[in-house]
C-alpha positions as CSV (number, residue, x, y, z in Angstrom):
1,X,127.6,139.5,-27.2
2,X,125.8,136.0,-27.5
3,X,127.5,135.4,-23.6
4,X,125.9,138.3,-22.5
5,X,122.9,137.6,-24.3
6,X,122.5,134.4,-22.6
7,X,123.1,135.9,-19.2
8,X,120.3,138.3,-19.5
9,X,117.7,135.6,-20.7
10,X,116.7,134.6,-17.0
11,X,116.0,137.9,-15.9
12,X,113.4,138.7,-18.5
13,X,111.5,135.6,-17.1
14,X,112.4,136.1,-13.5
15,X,111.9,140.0,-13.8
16,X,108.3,140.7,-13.7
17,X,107.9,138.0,-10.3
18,X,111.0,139.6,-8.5
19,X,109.7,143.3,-9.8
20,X,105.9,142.1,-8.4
21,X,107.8,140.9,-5.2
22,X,109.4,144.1,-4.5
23,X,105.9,146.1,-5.4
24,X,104.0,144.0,-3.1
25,X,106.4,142.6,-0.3
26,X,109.5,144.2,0.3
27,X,107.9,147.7,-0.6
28,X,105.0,147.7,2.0
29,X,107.3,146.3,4.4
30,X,110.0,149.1,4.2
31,X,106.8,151.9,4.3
32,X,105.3,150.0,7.7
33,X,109.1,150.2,9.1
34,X,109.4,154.1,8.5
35,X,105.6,154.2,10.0
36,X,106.4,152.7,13.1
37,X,108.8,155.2,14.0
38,X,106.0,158.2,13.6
39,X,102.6,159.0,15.4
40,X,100.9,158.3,12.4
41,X,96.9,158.4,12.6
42,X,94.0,158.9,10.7
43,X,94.9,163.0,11.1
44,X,98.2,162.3,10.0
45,X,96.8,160.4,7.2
46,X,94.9,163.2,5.8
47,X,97.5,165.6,6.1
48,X,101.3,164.4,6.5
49,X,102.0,167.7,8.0
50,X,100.3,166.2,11.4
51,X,102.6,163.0,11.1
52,X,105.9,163.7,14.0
53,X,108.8,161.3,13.9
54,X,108.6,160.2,17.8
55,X,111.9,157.2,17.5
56,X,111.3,154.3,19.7
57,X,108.2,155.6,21.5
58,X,105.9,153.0,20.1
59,X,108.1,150.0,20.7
60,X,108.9,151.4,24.5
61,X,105.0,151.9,25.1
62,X,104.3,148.6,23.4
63,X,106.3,146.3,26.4
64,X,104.4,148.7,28.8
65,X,101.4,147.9,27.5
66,X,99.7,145.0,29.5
67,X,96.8,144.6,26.7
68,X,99.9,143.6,24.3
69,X,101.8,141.9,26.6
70,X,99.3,139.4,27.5
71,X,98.3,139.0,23.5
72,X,102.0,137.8,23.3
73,X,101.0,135.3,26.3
74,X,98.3,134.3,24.5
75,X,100.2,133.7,21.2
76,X,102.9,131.6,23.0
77,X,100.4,129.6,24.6
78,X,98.4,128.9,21.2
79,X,101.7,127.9,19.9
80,X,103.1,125.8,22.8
81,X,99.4,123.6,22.8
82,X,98.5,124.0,19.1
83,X,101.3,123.4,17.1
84,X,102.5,119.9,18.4
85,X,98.6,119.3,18.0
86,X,98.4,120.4,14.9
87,X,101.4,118.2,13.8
88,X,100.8,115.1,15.9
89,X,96.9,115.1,14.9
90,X,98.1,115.6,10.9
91,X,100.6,112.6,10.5
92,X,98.2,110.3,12.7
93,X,95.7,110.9,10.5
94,X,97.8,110.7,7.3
95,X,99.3,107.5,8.8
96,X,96.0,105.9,8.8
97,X,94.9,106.8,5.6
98,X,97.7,105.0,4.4
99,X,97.5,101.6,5.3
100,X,93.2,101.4,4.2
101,X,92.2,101.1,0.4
102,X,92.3,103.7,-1.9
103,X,88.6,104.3,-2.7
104,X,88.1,104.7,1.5
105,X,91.2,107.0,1.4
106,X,89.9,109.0,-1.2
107,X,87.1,109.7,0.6
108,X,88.5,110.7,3.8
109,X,91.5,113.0,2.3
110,X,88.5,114.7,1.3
111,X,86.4,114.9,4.3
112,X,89.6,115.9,6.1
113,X,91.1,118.4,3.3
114,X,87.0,120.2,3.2
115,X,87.4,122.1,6.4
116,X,91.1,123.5,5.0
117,X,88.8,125.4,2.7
118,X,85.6,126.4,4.2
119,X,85.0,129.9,4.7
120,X,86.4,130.8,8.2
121,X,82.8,133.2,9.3
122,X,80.3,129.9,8.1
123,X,83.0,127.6,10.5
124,X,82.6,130.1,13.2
125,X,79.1,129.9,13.0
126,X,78.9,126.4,13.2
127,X,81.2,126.3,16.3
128,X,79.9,129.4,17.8
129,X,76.1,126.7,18.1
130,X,78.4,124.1,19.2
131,X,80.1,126.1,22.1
132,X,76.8,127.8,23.3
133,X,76.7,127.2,26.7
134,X,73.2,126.9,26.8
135,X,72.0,125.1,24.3
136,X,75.3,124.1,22.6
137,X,76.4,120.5,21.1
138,X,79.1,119.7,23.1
139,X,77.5,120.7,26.7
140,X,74.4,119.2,26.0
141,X,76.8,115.7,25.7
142,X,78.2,116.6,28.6
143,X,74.8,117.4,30.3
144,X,73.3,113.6,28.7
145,X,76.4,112.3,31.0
146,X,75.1,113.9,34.1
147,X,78.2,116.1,33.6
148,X,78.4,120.0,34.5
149,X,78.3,122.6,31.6
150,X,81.2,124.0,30.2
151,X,81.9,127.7,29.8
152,X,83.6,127.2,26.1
153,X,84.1,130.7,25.0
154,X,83.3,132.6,28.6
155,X,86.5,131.3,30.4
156,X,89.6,132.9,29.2
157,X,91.7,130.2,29.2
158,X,89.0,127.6,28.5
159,X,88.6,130.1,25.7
160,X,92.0,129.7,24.5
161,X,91.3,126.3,24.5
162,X,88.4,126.5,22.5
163,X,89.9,128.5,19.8
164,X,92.8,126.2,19.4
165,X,90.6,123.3,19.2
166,X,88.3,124.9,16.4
167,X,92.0,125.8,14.5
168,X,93.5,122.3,14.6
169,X,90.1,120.8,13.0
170,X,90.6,123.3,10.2
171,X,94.1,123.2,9.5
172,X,94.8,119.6,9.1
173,X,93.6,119.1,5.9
174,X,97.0,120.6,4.1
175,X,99.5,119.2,6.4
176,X,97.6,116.2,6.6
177,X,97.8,115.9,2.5
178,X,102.0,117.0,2.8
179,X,102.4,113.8,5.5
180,X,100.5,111.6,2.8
181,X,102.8,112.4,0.2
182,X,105.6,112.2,2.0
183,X,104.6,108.7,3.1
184,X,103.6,107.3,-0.2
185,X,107.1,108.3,-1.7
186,X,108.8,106.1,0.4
187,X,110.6,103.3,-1.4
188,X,108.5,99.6,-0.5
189,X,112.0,98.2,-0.8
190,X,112.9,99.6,2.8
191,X,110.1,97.5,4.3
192,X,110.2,94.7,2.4
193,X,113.6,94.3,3.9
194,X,112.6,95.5,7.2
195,X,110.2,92.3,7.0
196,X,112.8,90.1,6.0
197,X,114.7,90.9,9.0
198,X,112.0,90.1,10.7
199,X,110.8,94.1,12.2
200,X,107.9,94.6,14.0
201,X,105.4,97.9,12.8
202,X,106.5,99.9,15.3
203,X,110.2,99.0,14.9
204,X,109.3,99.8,10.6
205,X,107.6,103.2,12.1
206,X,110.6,104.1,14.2
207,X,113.3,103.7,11.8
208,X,111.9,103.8,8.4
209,X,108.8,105.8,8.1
210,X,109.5,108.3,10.7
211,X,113.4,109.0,9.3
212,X,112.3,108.7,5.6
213,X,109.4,111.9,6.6
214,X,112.3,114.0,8.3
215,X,112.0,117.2,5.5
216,X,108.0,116.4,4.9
217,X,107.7,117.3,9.4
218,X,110.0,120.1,9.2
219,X,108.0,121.8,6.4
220,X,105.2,121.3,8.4
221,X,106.6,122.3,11.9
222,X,107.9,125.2,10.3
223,X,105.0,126.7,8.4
224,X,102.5,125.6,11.1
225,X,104.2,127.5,13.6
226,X,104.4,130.5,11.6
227,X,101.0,130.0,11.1
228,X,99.8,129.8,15.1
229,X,102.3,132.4,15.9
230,X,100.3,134.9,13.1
231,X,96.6,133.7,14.7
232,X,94.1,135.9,14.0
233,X,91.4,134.6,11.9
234,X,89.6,132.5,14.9
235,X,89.9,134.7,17.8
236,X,88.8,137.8,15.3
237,X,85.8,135.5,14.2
238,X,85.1,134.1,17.2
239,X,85.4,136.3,20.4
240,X,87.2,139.5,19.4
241,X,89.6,138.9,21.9
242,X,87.3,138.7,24.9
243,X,86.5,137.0,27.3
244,X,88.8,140.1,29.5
245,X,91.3,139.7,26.5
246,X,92.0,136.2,27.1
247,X,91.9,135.4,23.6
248,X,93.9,138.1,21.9
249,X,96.6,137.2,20.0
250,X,99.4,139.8,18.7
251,X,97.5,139.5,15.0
252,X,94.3,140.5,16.6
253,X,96.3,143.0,18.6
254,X,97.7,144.7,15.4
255,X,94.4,144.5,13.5
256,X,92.7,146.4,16.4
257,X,95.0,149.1,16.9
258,X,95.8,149.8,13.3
259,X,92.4,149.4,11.8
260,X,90.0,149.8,15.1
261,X,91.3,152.3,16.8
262,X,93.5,154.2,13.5
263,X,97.3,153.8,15.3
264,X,99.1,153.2,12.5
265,X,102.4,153.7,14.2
266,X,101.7,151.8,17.0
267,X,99.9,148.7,15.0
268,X,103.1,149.0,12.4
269,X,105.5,149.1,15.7
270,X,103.5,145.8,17.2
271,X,103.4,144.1,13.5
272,X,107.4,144.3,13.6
273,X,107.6,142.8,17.2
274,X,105.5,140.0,15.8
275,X,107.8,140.0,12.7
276,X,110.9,139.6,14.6
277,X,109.3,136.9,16.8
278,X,108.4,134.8,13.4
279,X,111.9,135.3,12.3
280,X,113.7,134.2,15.5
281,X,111.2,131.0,15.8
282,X,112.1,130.0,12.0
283,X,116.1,130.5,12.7
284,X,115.6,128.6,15.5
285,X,113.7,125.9,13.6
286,X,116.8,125.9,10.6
287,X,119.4,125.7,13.5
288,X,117.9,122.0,14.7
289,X,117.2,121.2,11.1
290,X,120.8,122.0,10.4
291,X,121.8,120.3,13.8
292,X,120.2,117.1,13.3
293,X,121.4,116.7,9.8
294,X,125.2,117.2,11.0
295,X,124.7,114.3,13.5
């Protein structure tokens, strides 16, 4: 009785967070699976008699439709340029910070973190003055230089550029903190030693700092590319997808046709495209992981 007493114990700690889990996660998920398979609208909504089961019409329509095929262009491309970006502009940064004082640290971990945490719609209207092409910031340097203007949110794949530029400013405050961590844990022994045999910095960065970070980069990595591969928040802010869709990602692409144009089906259909996408990226991210380690 008291063995089975003690085996029960977790679960009245871990119950309520796994029972919340299923309410909230697994639940919703299951419900937007079953939708996808049905013509679901805002008819079908007010009366589930109007709802037919149609199969695998939505996912077929979905890889015939050129609007969602080029938002999964987009995406990949916002992935390709951003995450290596967002990764490589994070530890620099973090690397820096580490070697000055603390007090100047201090100061920049929070002039770098503040943008992590600013309201997305006031950052989009500070960029959106910026990238006027008129009477922006940025051409109005470029027009001091007796340079040409540049169409920063007119251009589609300027555009894209634009967007990913405005995402990496606001998202390396967090990884930039995890990299900072990561390097003040490492032991001082290692490059005490690394002095004593007599190791340049770069030599101490090649095969001390940049080995010791190995789990602190693949967090990143992994939750930054989930991240660009769910991007929604600055194209949805920004340009609504436009210029001729050159922004859309397969976030925005859900968001529109679920709660724009009242598809449920076909918005739940996309969301699981873009489900199995982020799950096939992260498998593929554990498989190196797992790779590297075994070498």
């Amino acid at each position: 009785m008291n063995k089975m007493k003690t085996k029960l114990t977790p679960m009245f700690f871990i119950g309520p967070a796994v029972l919340l889990l299923m309410l909230f996660a697994f639940l919703p998920i299951i419900i937007a699976f079953s939708i996808s398979f049905t013509d679901m609208n805002l008819a079908g909504l007010a009366n589930w008699s109007n709802i037919e089961f149609i199969g695998l019409e939505n996912f077929i329509n979905l890889f015939g439709d050129k609007v969602f095929l080029q938002s999964i262009g987009n995406t990949f491309i916002y992935v390709i340029i951003g995450v290596p970006l967002a990764v490589g502009s994070s530890f620099i940064i973090a690397f820096f910070l580490n070697l000055i004082g603390s007090w100047l640290a201090s100061t920049f971990r929070v002039i770098y973190y503040m943008p992590s945490i600013t309201n997305i719609v006031a950052v989009a209207v500070v960029w959106g003055f910026l990238y006027n092409q008129e009477y922006g910031l940025f051409n109005f340097i470029l027009n001091s230089l007796n340079l040409a203007s540049v169409p920063w949110l007119e251009d589609p794949f300027i555009a894209k550029l634009s967007l990913i530029l405005l995402a990496v400013w606001k998202s390396n405050g967090v990884s930039m903190l995890i990299f900072l961590a990561a390097l003040q844990s490492i032991p001082r022994t290692y490059y005490e030693a690394a002095d004593i045999d007599g190791a340049n910095r770069w030599q101490k960065l090649i095969y001390i700092t940049l080995p010791s970070m190995s789990f602190a980069t693949f967090f990143v990595t992994v939750t930054t590319l989930i991240g660009w591969l769910q991007f929604f928040e600055e194209p949805f802010v920004m340009t609504e997808g436009g210029p001729l869709n050159g922004t859309n990602s397969i976030a925005l692409f859900i968001y529109q046709e679920g709660f724009q144009y009242s598809e449920f089906g076909y918005g739940a259909a996309a969301s699981f495209v873009l489900f199995v996408i982020v799950i096939a990226a992260t498998l593929v991210q554990f498989k190196f992981r797992k790779s590297d380690q075994t070498m």
